[in-house]
N, C-alpha and C positions, 0 to 999 in steps of 0.2 A: 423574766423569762428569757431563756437564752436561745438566738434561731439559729435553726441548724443549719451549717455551709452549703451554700448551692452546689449543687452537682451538675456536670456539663453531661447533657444524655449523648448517648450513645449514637455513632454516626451511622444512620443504615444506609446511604450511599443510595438516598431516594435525591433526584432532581425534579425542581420545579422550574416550568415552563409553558411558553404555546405551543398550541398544536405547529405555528409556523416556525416557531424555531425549532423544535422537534425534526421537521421537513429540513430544514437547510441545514439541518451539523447531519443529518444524514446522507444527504446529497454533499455535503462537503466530506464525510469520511467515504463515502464511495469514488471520489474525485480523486482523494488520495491513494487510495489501492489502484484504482486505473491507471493511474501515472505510474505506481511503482511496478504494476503489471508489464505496463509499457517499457518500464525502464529495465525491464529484465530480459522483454522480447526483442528488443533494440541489440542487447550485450547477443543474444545467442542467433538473429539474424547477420549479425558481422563475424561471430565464427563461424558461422555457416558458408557465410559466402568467403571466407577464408579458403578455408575446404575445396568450395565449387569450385576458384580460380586454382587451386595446387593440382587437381584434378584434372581441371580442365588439358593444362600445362602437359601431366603426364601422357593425356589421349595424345594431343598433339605431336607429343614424340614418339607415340606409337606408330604414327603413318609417315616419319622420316625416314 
């Protein structure tokens, strides 16, 4: 009798785990947007105050 090839099933892209690791890749993928939040409010608080100083400047030579 001849057996038939194993077949590898199909991946549904289920994970096993704990409840605490569950907690900590999600606290650790929130950590990550925070930072990259950060990392974005950081770039547009320095153009900002780019701005407030060229501004600033121009008041300043309005009362010369």
């Amino acid at each position: 009798m001849k057996s038939k090839p194993v077949e590898e099933p199909e991946d549904l892209g289920v994970k096993i785990g704990t409840h605490d690791e569950v907690f900590w890749t999600q606290l650790k993928d929130k950590c990550d947007d925070t930072i990259r939040q950060c990392t974005f409010e950081i770039e547009i608080q320095r153009h900002l105050l780019e701005l407030a100083e060229k501004r600033i400047a121009v008041e300043k030579e309005k009362l010369k």
